[in-house]
C-alpha positions in Angstrom: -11.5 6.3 8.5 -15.2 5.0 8.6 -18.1 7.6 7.6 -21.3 7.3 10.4 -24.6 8.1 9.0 -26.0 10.3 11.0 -29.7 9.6 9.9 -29.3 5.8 11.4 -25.6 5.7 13.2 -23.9 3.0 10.5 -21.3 2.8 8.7 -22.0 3.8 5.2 -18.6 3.2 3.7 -15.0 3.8 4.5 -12.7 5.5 3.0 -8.9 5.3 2.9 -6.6 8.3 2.4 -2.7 9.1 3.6 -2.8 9.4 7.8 -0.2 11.6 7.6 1.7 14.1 5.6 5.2 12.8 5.7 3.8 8.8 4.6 4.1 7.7 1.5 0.5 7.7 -0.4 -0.2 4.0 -0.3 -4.0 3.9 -0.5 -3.9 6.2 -3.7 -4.2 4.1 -6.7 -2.8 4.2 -10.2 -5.0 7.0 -11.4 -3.9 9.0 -8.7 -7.6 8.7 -6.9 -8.4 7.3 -3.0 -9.4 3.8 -2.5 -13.0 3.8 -1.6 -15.2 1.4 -0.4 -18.8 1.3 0.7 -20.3 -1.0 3.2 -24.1 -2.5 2.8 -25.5 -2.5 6.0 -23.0 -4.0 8.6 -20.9 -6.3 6.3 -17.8 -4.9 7.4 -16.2 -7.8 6.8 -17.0 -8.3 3.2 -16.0 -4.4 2.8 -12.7 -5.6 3.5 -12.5 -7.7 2.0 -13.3 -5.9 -1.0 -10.7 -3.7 0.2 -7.9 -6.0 -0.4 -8.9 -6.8 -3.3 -8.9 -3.8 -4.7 -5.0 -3.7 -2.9 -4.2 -6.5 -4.4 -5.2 -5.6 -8.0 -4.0 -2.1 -7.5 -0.3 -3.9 -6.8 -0.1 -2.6 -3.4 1.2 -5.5 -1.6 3.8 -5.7 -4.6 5.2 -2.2 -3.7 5.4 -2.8 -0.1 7.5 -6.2 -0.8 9.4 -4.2 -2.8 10.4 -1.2 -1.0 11.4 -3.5 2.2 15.2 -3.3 1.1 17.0 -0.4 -0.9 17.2 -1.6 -4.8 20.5 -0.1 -6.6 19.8 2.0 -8.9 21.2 -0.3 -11.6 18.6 -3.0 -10.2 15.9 -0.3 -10.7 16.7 0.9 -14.0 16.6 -3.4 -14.9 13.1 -3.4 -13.1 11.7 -0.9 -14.8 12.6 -1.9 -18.5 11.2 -5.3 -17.9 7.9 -3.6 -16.5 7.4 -1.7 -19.9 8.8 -4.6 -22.0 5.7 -6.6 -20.5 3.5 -3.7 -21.0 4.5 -3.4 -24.7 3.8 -7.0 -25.4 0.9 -6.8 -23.6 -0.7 -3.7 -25.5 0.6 -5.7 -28.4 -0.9 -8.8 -28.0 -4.1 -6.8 -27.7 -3.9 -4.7 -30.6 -3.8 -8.1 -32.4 -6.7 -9.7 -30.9 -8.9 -6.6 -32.2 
């Protein structure tokens, strides 16, 4: 929901949090803080686009794709090793690089 300055009457920045108590926390990110993003002046549109992006990094769009259909658990438990087997290699390959 947008934040009004009340000094000048604009937007200064919106911020996203859960609407309601029973939805899932989709505009939390990773770290477990809200998505914030502040607006210069009335560039809405760039905000939200900055918003997105920050989505899109954050593997939202991912998560909502995913939880369209149920996933067996079996499917799950697949999922999830792959996920760490990526992140392994990945942590690995960067170790090596230092």
């Amino acid at each position: 929901m947008p934040r009004v300055n009340e000094a000048n009457g604009r937007y200064n920045g919106i911020v996203v949090g859960h609407a309601h108590p029973t939805e899932l926390n989709f505009f939390k990110n990773r770290k477990g803080g809200i998505l914030e993003v502040k607006v210069d002046g009335d560039n809405v549109a760039k905000a939200i686009k900055v918003f997105k992006r920050k989505l899109q990094r954050d593997g939202f769009f991912r998560e909502l794709k995913r939880k369209r259909f149920y996933e067996k658990p079996s499917a799950r438990r697949k999922r999830k090793e792959a996920e760490a087997r990526r992140r392994r290699l990945k942590k690995m390959r960067r170790q090596q690089l230092k």
